[in-house]
NUSE-890517 format. One record per residue (C-alpha): x, y, z. Coordinates in steps of 0.001 Angstrom, whole numbers, padded with zeros to 6 digits, always signed. Example, Ala and Ser with C-alpha at 12.3 -4.5 7.8 and 13.67 -1.06 7.14 Angstrom:
BEGIN
+012300-004500+007800;+013670-001060+007140;
//
This chain:
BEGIN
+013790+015073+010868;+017107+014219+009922;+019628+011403+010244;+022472+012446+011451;+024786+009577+011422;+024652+005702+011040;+027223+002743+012564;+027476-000571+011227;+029347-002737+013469;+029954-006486+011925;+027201-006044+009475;+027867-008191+006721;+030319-006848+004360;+031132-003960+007341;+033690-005406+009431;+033819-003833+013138;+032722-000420+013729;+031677+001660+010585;+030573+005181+010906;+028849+007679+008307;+027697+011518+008742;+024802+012266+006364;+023859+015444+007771;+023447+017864+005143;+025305+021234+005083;+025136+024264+003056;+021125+024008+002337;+022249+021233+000125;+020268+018366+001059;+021521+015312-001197;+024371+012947-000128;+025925+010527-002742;+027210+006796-001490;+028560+005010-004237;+030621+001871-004805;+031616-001075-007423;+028988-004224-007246;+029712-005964-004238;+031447-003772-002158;+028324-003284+000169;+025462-000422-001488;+022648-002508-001218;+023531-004150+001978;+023859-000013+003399;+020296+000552+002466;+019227-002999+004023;+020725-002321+007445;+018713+000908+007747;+015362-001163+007338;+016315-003857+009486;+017804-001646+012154;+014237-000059+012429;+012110-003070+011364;+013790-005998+012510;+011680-008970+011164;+008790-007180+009645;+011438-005687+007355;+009580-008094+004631;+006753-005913+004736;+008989-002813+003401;+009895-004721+000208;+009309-007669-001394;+013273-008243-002189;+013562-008710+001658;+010556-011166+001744;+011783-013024-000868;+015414-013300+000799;+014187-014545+003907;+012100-017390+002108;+015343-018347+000277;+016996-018768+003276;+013841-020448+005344;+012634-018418+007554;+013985-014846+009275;+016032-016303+012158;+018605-018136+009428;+018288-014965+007103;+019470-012244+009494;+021983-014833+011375;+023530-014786+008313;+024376-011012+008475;+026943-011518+010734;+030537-010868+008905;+032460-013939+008027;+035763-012618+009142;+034429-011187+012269;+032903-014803+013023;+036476-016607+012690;+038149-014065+015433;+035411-015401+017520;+033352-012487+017213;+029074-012941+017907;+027275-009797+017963;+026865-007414+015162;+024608-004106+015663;+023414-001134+013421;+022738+002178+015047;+021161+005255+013846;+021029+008830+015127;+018503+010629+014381;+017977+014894+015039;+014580+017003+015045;+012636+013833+015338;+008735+014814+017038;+007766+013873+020488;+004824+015149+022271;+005637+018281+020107;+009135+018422+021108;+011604+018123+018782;+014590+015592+020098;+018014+013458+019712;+016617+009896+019267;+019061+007235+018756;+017661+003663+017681;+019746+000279+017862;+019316-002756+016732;+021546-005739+017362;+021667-009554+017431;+023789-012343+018912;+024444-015145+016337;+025212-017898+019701;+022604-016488+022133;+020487-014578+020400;+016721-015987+019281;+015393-012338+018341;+016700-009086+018106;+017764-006577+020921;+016340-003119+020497;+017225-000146+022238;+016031+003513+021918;+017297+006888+023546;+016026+010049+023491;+018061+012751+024270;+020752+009775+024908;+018677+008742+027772;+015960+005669+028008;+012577+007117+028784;+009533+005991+030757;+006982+007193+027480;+008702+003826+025717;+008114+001654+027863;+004473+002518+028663;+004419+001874+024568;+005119-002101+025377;+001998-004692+024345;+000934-007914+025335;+003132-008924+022071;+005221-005862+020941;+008281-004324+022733;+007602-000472+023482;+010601-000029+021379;+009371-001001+018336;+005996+000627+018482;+007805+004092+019141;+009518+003473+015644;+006668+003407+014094;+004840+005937+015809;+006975+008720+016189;+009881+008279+013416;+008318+005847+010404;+005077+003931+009996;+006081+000463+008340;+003187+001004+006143;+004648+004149+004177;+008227+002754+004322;+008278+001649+000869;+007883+005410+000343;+011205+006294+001722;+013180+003365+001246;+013227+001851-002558;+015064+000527-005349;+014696+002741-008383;+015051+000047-010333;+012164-001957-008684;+009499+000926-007744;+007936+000240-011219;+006333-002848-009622;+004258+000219-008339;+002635+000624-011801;+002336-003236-012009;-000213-003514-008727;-003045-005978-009978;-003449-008805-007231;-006464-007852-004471;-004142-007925-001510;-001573-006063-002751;-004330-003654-003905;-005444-003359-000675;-002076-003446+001137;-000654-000446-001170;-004775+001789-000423;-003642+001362+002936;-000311+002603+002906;-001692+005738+000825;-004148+006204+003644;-001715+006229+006135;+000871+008658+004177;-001748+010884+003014;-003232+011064+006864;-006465+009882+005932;-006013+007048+008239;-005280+009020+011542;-008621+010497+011247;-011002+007568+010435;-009283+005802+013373;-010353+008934+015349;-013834+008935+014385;-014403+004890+015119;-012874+005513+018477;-015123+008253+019215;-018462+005616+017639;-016813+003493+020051;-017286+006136+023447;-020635+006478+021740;-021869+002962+021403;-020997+003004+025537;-023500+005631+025856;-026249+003896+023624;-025702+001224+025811;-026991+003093+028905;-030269+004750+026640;-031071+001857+024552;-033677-000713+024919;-032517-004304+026441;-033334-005748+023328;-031777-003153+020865;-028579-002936+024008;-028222-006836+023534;-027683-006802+019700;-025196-004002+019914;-023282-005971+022612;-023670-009359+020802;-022404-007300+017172;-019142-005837+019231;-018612-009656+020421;-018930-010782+016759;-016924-008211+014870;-013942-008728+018142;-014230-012586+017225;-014277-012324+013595;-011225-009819+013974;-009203-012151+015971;-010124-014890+013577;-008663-013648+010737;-005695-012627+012878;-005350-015651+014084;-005172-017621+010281;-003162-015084+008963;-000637-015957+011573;-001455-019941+010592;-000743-018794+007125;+002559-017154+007963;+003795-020186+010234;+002680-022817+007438;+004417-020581+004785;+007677-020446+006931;+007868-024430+006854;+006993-025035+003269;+010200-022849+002472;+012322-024664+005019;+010975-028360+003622;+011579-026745+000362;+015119-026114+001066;+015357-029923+002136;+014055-030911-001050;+015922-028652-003453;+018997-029968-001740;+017764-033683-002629;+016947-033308-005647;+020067-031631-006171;+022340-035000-004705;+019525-037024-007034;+020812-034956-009939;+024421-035396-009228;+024308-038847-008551;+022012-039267-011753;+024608-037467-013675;+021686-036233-016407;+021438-032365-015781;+024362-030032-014904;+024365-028083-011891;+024082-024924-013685;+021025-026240-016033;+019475-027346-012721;+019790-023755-011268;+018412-022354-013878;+015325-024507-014039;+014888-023861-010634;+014730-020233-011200;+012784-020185-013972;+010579-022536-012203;+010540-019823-009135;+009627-017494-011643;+006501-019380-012564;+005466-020151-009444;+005013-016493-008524;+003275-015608-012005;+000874-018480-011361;+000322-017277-007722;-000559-013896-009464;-002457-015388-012199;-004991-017298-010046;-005417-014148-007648;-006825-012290-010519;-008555-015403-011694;-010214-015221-008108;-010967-011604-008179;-012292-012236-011607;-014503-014680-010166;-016486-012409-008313;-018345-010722-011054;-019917-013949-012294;-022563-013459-010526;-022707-010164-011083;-022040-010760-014884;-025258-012972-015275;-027985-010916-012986;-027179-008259-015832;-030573-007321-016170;-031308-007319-012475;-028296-005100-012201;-029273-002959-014729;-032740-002185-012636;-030677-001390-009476;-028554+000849-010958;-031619+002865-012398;-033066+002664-008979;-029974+003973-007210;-030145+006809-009783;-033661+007999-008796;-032944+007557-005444;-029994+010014-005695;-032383+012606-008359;-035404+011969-005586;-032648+012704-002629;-031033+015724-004837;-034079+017508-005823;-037075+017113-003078;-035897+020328-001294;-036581+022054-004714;-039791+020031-005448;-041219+021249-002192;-039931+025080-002883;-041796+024627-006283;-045041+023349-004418;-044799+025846-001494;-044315+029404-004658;-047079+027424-006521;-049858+027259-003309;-048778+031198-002392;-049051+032263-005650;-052720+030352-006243;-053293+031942-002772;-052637+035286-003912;-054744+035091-006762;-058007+033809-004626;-057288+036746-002597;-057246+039286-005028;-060745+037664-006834;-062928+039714-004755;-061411+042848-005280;-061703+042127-009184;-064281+043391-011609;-063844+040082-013350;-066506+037442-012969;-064759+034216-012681;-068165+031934-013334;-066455+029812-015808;-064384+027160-013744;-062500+025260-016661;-061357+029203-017611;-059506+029598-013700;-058296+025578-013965;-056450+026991-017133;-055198+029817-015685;-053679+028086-012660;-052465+025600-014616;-050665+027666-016773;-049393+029136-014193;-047873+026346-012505;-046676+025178-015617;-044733+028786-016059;-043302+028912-012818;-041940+025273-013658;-040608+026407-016615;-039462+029786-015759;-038065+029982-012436;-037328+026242-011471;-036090+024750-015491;-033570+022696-013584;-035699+021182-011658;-036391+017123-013107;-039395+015755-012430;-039748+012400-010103;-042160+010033-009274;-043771+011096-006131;-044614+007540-005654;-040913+006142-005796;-039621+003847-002941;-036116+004629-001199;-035171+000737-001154;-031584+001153-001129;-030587+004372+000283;-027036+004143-001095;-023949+006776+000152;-021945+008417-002733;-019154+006081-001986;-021460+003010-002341;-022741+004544-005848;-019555+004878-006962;-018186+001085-006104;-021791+000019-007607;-021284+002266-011239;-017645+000918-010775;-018635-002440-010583;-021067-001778-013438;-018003-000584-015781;-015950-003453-014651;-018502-005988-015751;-019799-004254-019451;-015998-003242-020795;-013407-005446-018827;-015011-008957-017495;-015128-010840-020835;-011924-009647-021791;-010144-010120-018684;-011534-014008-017706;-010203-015052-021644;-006508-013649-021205;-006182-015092-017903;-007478-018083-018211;-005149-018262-021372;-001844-017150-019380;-002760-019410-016328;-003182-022818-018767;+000682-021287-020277;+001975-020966-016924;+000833-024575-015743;+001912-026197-018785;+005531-024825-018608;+005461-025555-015120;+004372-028735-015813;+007119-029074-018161;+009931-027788-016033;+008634-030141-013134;+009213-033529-015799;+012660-032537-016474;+013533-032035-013265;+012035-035523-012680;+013721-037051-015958;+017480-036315-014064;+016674-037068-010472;+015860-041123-012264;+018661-042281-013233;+020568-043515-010129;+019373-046682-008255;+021312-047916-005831;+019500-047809-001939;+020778-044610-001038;+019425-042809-003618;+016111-044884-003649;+016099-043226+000247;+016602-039778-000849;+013657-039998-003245;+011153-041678-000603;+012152-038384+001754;+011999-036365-001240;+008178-037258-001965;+007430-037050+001522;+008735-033710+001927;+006852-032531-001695;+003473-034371-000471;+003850-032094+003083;+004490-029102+000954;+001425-030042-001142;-000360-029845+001953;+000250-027343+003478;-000014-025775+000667;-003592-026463+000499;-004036-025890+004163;-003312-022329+002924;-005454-022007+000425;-008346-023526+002783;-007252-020545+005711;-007212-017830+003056;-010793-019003+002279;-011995-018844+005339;-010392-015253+005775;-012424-014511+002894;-015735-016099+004416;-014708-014295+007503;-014123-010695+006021;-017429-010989+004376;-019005-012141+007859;-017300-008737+009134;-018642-006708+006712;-022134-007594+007577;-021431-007715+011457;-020430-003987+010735;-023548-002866+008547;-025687-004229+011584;-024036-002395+013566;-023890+000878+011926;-028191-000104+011638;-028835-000986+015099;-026442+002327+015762;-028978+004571+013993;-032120+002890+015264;-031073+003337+019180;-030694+007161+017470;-033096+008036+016400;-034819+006625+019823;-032523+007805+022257;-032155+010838+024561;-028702+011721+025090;-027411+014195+027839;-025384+017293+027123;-021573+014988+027013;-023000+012382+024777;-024791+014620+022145;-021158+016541+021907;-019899+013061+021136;-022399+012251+018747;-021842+016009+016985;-018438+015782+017181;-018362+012155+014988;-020642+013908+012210;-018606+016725+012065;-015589+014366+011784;-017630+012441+008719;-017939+015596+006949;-014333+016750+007643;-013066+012931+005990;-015290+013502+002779;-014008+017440+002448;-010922+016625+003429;-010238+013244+000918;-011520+015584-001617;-009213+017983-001012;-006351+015265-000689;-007255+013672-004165;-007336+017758-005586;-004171+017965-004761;-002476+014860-005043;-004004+014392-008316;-002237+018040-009174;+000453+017143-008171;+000906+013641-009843;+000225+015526-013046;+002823+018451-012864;+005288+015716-011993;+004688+013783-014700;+004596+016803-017235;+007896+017989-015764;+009623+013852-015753;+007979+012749-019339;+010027+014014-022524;+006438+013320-024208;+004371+016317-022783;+001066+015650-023886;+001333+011511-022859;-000751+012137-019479;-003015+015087-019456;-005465+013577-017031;-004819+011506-013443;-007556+010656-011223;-007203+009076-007936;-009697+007733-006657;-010406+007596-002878;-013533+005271-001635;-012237+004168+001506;-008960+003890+003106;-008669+000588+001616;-009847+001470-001688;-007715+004108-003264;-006864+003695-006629;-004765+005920-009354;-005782+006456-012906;-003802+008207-015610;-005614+009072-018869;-004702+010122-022206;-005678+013297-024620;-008927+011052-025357;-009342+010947-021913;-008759+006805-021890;-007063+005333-019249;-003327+004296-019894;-002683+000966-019127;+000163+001092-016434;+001543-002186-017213;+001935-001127-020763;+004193+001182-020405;+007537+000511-020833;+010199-000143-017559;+011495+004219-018129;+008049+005132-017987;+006587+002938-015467;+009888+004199-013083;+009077+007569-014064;+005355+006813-013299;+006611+005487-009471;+009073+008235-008963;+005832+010800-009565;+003558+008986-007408;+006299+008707-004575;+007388+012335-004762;+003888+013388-004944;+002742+011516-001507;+005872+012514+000232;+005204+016022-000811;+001395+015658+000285;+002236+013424+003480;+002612+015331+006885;+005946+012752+007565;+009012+014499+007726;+011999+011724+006907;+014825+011251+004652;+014507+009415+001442;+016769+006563+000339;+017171+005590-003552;+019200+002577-004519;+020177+002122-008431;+018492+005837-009096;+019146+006057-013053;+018311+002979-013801;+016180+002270-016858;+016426+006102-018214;+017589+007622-021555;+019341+010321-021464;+016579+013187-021473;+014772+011434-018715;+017835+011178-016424;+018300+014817-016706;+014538+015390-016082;+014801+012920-012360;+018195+015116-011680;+016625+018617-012416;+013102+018049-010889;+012728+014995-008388;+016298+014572-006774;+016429+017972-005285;+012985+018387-004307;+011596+014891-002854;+012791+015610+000298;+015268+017719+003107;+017449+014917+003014;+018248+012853-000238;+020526+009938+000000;+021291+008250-003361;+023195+004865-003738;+024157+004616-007281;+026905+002948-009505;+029028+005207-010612;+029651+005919-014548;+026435+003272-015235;+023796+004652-012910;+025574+008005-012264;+027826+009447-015545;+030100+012276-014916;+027564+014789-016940;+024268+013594-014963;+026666+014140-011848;+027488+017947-012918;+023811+018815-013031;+023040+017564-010022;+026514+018552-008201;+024853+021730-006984;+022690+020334-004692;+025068+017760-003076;+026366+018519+000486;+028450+015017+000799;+029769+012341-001372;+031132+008532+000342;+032742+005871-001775;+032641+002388-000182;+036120+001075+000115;+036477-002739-000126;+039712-003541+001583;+039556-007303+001118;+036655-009862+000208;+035055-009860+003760;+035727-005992+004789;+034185-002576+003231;+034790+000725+004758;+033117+004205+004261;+035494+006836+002511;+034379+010467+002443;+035493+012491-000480;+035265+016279-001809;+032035+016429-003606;+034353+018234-006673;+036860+015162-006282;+033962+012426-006729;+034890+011006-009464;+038195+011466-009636;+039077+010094-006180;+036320+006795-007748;+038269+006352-010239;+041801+006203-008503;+040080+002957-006339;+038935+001575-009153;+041889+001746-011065;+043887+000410-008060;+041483-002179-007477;
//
């Protein structure tokens, strides 16, 4: 898939109808868009998420999350894209198009066009449109949902999954907050995304659809008491589903109208301040950011404080712990080595057998009985010893209590690990940083306090009565928050127990049940499935892990840094990445510094794009950020080139780009674009010679 060319009509900084060509030519496959601070790079790489994501854009990136809070909520945000100079001709719409060629559907590769456009006087959402082949089709329509336009779910079905955009659209500068990932959710928003780039995903879906067929066949074999239960756990799991939809939406709606009431209040506190004449402006701002800044480390803080919180329990049933594990671990020797137990049984009885056989034919007089209970003792012992030495001897007598999977040992010996080496450690230093972080906030809050005072004439006592009003409904909603993410909690841990019911009740109708010749093929084709997931995660973390490592050899000046990584797939929301050192300890990711931890993103993200089965271009904003010299040349020689069919890279020219990094990667570049600012409210796209880059840069620059 490639994109062929992109318009920006009115967007922003793009005033009326903007074309660029990025098709690459010449089996050169990277295109270069580069312009002074300002004139309209970042905004570029913006209108390509929004054009395909509209409003969920904030799940791409946290920069567009956190721009849409600042500004209240997503309607203000994107009505604020419209450009200013467009707006006083009495202009209302602005659009972003994007043509795309080779894109996959059905298996047949077509022209798809996607547009995106929005009314700043009529408009309450976005208009979509999509073509294929430059006409609309019935297929997208038959896409539409209750709650999603057709449209939309094409997007993400046949050209990008939202999930695995961060993969394809990123900052260079910011893709270290990849090596950062410590909070549960994000943890478990970033497994996902993994899943879904690495395909894992497509195939678990596949198999719970096909337990789902299945579970309409059990119904018709089962007993009425077993057939109630299963129809009683599919009610529960559907309710407990749609429950946690249903507060995460709560959560979203209350989060949208604390930033709007916090708008209201920053701009009363900032008349309180003016009027109070005790803070400048520009000390105020910079509390206020700082104070941001807080906020969010605090937020982060008390999520790990709340995962940390979990092992408690865990932490003082040690010894109780300690006798599970060492039951789990006979249960997997017992489950390992019965098979050979019973071959070692079955030799044993033939060759005692054999022996009794062969007495009669024997001069021998076997009178003495202790002599033959020798004998055939030594000879068990022998064949023990001899032919079966591997062979570890278990209590016939043993109990299968737990029964556990290999992916439920390994979350069990992880959770083990976590609470001997990390747990004590851990609870101190955040329990430290979090009392930091609330006394500076603390801190920040009084001074902020301290200059709204000082005025007190009526109007001012009015602003600070609808200031506390407006903090006390933030405070509240605040904790209406916290109380919905608890019961999301409670909830997910109610649907985790709906679903082991199920999977028991699911085996006990089983193991009862006679299914015809249709249903057993279902019920074969789901364990062939299982098998397939476990062979073929393996053989995803194989390779990814191989891949991870050569990249990492090939980025890092220091060679021998990383000579292990491990990723770790337990589920398709548990996937997690390891990188260990010639000691074979694991290397703290957060303490590397910001070129490694970049260099550490840029593997991971050319590794899963390399092992992902999606074919799209990738877009890299400020791409030498961070890098001395040896490691820029290693990103130009090795990841550049080779992340994808289709490169494009926004950077700033002599900081991010230098005229020697340029060179070495000139051979690979089919098309180079300098944006053009023509006044304050108007940047155009000019196409240069790739050999006249820099030259024809520096000319505008110099005019400028």
């Amino acid at each position: 898939m490639y994109i062929k060319e992109i318009e920006l009509n009115n967007f922003r900084i793009y005033k009326g109808v903007n074309r660029i060509s990025l098709m690459p030519k010449d089996e050169k496959n990277i295109v270069i868009v580069s312009g002074q601070n300002g004139f309209g790079k970042t905004t570029f790489l913006m209108s390509l998420v929004w054009c395909l994501y509209g409003k969920n854009m904030e799940q791409v990136d946290a920069m567009y999350k956190k721009e849409i809070d600042d500004k209240g909520n997503y309607t203000k945000y994107i009505a604020d894209s419209m450009n200013r100079k467009a707006v006083e001709e009495g202009e209302t719409e602005f659009s972003v198009k994007i043509a795309f060629s080779g894109v996959n559907v059905q298996n047949v590769l077509c022209d798809v066009v996607v547009k995106r456009s929005y009314n700043i006087i009529t408009g309450t959402s976005d208009k979509i449109e999509v073509l294929i082949s430059e006409q609309p089709q019935e297929l997208i329509e038959n896409l539409s949902q209750d709650n999603q336009k057709g449209e939309e779910i094409f997007i993400r079905d046949f050209i990008l999954p939202i999930a695995i955009a961060k993969f394809f659209f990123f900052d260079a500068e910011k893709i270290t907050s990849l090596a950062e990932i410590n909070q549960k959710d994000q943890r478990r928003q970033l497994s996902q995304a993994y899943s879904e780039v690495l395909g894992i995903q497509k195939y678990e879906t596949l198999k719970n659809n096909l337990e789902d067929k299945l579970d309409e066949y059990r119904k018709k074999s089962a007993k009425k008491e077993d057939k109630q239960k299963l129809i009683q756990l599919e009610a529960d799991i559907e309710k407990a589903e749609l429950d946690i939809e249903d507060n995460e939406n709560k959560i979203k709606e209350l989060k949208e109208e604390i930033n709007q009431k916090k708008h209201e209040s920053d701009d009363i506190s900032l008349k309180l301040v003016k009027a109070g004449d005790k803070m400048s402006l520009e000390e105020l701002t910079n509390l206020r950011e700082e104070k941001s800044n807080l906020e969010q480390k605090k937020n982060i803080q008390q999520e790990q404080l709340k995962g940390i919180f979990d092992f408690i329990p865990f932490a003082l049933a040690g010894e109780t712990l300690s006798n599970v594990v060492e039951q789990i671990e006979n249960e997997r020797l017992l489950s390992e080595q019965k098979y050979k137990q019973d071959d070692v049984k079955e030799k044993i009885i033939k060759i005692r057998q054999d022996i009794e056989l062969e007495k009669p034919n024997s001069k021998v007089v076997f009178d003495r009985i202790q002599i033959c209970d020798f004998y055939e003792k030594q000879i068990e012992k022998l064949v023990k010893k001899y032919f079966y030495s591997d062979v570890q001897e278990i209590d016939e007598n043993l109990k299968i209590i737990h029964d556990f999977s290999a992916n439920q040992t390994n979350e069990i010996n992880q959770l083990i690990s976590s609470v001997k080496n990390n747990f004590k450690y851990q609870f101190e230093s955040l329990n430290n940083e979090y009392s930091y972080i609330k006394n500076q906030l603390d801190s920040i809050n009084r001074k902020i306090r301290d200059a709204e005072k000082n005025a007190q004439d009526n109007h001012i006592a009015d602003l600070r009565d609808k200031k506390e009003i407006l903090d006390q409904k933030i405070s509240e909603k605040e904790q209406e928050i916290g109380s919905l993410n608890q019961k999301i909690d409670d909830l997910k841990e109610v649907l985790k127990k709906h679903r082991q019911d199920q999977t028991a009740i699911r085996k006990q109708i089983d193991d009862s049940a006679q299914y015809s010749e249709k249903e057993q093929k279902t019920k074969q084709l789901i364990k062939t499935l299982e098998v397939f997931i476990t062979k073929f995660k393996g053989q995803k973390k194989e390779s990814l892990q191989a891949k991870m490592l050569d990249a990492l050899t090939r980025l890092l000046h220091k060679k021998d840094f990383v000579q292990r990584v491990d990723v770790d797939i337990l589920t398709s929301e548990d996937i997690d990445i390891n990188l260990y050192d010639k000691s074979d300890k694991i290397i703290d990711k957060s303490g590397l510094s910001m070129g490694e931890r970049q260099l550490y993103a840029s593997a991971l993200l050319s590794s899963l794009v390399s092992e992902s089965e999606i074919d799209f271009p990738v877009f890299i904003d400020s791409p030498m950020q961070k890098f001395d010299n040896q490691h820029a040349e290693n990103i130009i020689k090795h990841f550049y080139p080779n992340v994808a069919k289709q490169v494009v890279i926004y950077p700033l020219l002599h900081k991010e780009l230098t005229e020697n990094e340029y060179k070495l990667l000139q051979s690979n570049v089919c098309k180079t674009f300098l944006i053009n600012n023509t006044s304050s409210d108007s940047s155009e796209f000019l196409e240069t010679e790739p050999d006249d880059f820099f030259s024809t840069y520096n000319q505008i620059s110099n005019a400028n």
